[in-house]
Every structure is written in structure tokens, then in C-alpha cells.
C-alpha positions as CSV (number, residue, x, y, z in Angstrom):
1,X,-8.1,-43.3,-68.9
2,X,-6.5,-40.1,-67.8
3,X,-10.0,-38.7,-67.5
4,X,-11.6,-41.3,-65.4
5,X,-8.6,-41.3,-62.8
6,X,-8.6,-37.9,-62.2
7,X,-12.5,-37.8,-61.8
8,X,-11.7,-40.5,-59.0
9,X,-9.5,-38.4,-57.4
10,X,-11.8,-35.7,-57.4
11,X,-14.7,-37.7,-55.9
12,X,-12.8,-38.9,-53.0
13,X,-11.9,-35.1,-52.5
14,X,-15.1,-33.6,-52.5
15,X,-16.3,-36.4,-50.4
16,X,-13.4,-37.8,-47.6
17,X,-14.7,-34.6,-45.7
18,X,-17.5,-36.7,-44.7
19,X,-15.3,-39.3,-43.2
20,X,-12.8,-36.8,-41.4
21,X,-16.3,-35.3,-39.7
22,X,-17.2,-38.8,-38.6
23,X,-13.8,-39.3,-37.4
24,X,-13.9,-36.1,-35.2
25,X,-17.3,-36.9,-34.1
26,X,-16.2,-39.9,-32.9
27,X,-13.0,-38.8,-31.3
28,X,-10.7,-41.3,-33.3
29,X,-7.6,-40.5,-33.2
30,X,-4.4,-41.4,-34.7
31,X,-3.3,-43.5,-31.8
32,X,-6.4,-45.3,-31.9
33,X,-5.7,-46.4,-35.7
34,X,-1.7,-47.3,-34.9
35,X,-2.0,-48.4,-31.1
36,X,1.7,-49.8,-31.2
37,X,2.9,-46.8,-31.8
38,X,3.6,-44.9,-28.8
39,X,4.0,-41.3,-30.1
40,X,1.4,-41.1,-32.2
41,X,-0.6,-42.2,-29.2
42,X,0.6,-39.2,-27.1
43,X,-0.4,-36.3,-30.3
44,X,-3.4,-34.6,-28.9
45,X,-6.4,-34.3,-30.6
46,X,-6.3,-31.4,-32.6
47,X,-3.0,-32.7,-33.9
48,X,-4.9,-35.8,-35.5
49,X,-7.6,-33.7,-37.1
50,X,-5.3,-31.6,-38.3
51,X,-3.5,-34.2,-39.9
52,X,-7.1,-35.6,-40.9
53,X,-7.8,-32.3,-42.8
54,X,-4.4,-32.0,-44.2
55,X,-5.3,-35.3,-46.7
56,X,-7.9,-34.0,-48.3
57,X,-6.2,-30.9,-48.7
58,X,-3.0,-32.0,-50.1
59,X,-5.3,-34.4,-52.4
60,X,-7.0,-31.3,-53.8
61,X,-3.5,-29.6,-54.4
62,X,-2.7,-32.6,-56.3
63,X,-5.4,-32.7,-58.6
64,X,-5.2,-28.9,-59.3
65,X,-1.3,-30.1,-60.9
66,X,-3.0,-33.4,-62.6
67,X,-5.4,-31.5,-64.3
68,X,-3.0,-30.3,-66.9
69,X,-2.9,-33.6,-68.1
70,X,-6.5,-33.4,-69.2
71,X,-8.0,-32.8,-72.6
72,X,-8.1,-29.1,-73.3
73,X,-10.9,-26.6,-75.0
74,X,-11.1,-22.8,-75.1
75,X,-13.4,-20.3,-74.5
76,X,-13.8,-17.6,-77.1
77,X,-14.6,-14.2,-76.4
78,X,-18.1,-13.6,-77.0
79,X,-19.2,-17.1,-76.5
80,X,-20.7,-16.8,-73.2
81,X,-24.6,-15.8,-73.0
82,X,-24.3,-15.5,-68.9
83,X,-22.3,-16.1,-66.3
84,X,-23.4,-17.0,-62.5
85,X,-21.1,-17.1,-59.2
86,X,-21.4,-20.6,-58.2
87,X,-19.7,-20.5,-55.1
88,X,-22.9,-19.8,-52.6
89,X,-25.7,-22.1,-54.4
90,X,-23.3,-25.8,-53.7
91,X,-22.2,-24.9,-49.7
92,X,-25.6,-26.0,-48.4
93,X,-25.7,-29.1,-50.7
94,X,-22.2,-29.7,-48.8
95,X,-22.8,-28.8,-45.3
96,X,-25.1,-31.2,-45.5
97,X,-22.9,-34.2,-46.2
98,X,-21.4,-33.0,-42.3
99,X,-24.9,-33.3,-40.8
100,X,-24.9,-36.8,-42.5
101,X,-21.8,-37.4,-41.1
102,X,-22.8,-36.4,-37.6
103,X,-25.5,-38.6,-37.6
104,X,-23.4,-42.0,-38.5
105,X,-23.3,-44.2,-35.8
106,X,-21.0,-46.8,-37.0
107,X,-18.4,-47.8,-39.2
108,X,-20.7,-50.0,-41.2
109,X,-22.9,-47.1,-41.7
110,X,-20.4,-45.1,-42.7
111,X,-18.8,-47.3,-45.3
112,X,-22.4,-47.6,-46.8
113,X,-23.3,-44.0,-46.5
114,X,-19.7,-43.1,-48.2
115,X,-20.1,-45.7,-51.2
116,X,-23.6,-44.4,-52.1
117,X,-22.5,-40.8,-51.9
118,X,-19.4,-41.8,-54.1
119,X,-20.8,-43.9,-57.0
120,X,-23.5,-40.9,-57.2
121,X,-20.8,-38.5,-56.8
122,X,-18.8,-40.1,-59.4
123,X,-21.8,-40.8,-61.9
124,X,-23.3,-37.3,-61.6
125,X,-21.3,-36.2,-65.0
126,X,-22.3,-32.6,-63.4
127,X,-20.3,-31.4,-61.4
128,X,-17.6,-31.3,-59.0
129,X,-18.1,-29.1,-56.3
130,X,-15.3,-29.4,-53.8
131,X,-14.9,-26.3,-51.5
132,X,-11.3,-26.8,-50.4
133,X,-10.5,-25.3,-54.0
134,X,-11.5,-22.2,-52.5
135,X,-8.8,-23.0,-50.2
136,X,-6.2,-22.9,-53.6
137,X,-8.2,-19.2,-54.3
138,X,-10.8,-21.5,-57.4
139,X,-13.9,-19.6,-57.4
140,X,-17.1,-21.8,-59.3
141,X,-18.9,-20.2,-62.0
142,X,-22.0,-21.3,-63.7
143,X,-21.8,-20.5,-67.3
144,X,-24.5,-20.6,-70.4
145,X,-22.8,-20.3,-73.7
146,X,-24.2,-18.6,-77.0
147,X,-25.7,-21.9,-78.1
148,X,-27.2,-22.8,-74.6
149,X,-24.9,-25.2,-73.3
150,X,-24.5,-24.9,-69.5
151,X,-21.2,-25.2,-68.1
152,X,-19.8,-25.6,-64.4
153,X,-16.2,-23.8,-64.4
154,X,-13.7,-23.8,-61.6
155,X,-11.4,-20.5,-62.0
156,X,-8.9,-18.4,-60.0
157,X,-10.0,-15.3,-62.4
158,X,-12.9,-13.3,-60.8
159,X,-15.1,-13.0,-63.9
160,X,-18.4,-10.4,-63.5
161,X,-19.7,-10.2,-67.0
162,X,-20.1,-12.8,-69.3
163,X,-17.9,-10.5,-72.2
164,X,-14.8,-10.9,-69.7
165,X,-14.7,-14.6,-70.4
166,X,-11.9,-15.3,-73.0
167,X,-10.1,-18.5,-72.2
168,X,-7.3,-19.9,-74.3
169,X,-6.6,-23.2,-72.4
170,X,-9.5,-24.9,-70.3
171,X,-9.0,-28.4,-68.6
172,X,-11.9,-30.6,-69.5
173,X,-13.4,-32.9,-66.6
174,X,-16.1,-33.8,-68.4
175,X,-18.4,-32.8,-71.1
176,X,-19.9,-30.0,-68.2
177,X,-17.3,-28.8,-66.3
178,X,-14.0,-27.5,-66.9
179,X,-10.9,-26.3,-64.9
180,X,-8.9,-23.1,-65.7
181,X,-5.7,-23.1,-64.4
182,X,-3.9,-19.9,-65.4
């Protein structure tokens, strides 16, 4: 159950960027979501996109701590056939979510557009690629093991060679992708 809540939370990170650019596009904000209040009404702009960015943010921050409460593996040394930086070949696939977003017209649009993109997001199984953990210093490898499996790992460690990858405690999101959080 654990599992499945924290892969939520990780969706709705990777993809509420979507929905902030659609909000900035569209120049909504906060006093235009809380029009009784008066001093919300009188934050500039930047102040609500700010505040807009800050969500997904502290939501990434918070699923870095939850992820302890995940099933754990290891990585022996020697395991690993080759290693990959990861960190370059998702952007595009990513910037392209904020062309999307720049295209949405409405809010029923949006709603639809975000749903698709989250129940595909969600039932990938892949991966989760969410750039604001480069934000928290997480760097994305691609990894092949001895036996062939591929794996998608999110890591502060800066690993080069596939012989450097020794890893006592891994968080498990799912079956392909992992967390390390020491």
C-alpha cells in the first residue's frame, strides 16, 4: 500500500509542472483562485508563481523522506554490467510536457490532458523521471546488471564506472527503478 502511495506522490510531482505552466501562461494568479481575500489579491505575479513552483518542490522534498519507508534491495559490487547518465536523455521528453502546457486553451483541456498524462505516468512501471530531484542534488543513472536486467536509479553519488556501484540500502519504487538515499 506503501508502494502504491508513494508512486502517487511521485506522479503528481513529475507532472503538476504542467499545470503551474498553464497557470503562468494564463496569468492566474493567487487572487484570482481566493478573490475575497484582499492581500493575496495585492501579491504580484511572480510572488504567485513562486508560490506555484514552491508545491511541487516541497512535494519532491517530501517523497525524497517517504522513500525510506519503501522496500529495500542492494546493489553488490560487481553486479553492474554498465552504467549510463540518465540525466540528459528524459529533459526533452519533459520540456515537452511545457509545450503541451502552452498550448492548453482551457481548463477542460487541461484536466483531460493532465489525467491522460497521469494514469500513463502512473502505469508506466518505468520510470520516474522528475527533474526537480536535481534540485535535491539526485542525478538519474541508467543501469544494466550482470544478468541483463535494466534498472532506472535516482542517486546523489556521481558514479562513472559501473565497478563504483556498491550499494548497501536501495529504495525500491518498483521492480525498475530504485532510489538511493545515502
Amino acid at each position: 500500500m506503501m508502494n502504491i502511495a508513494f508512486r502517487l506522490l511521485l506522479t503528481v510531482n513529475a507532472t503538476s509542472l504542467l499545470v503551474i505552466i498553464f497557470l503562468v501562461q494564463k496569468g492566474y494568479t493567487l487572487g484570482y483562485f481566493f478573490p475575497d481575500n484582499s492581500w493575496l489579491g495585492q501579491l504580484s505575479n511572480a510572488v504567485s508563481y513562486l508560490l506555484y513552483f514552491l508545491v511541487p518542490v516541497f512535494l519532491t522534498g517530501l517523497s525524497i523522506l517517504l522513500s525510506s519507508l519503501l522496500g529495500k534491495d542492494a546493489f553488490k559490487k560487481g553486479t553492474t554490467d554498465s552504467i549510463e547518465h540518465a540525466n540528459n536523455s528524459f529533459l526533452p521528453s519533459y520540456l515537452g510536457y511545457f509545450f503541451v502546457a502552452l498550448s492548453i486553451e482551457n481548463w477542460e483541456t487541461l484536466c483531460f490532458v493532465y489525467g491522460v498524462l497521469f494514469i500513463f505516468t502512473f502505469l508506466s512501471q518505468a520510470l520516474y523521471f522528475n527533474p526537480l530531484f536535481l534540485v535535491f542534488g539526485y542525478e538519474f543513472y541508467n543501469i544494466r546488471t550482470n544478468n541483463g536486467t535494466a534498472i532506472f536509479l535516482i542517486s546523489r553519488h556521481k558514479y562513472k564506472k559501473p565497478d563504483e556501484i556498491e550499494i548497501s540500502t536501495a529504495c525500491r519504487i518498483n521492480n525498475y527503478t530504485f532510489i538511493e538515499r545515502g
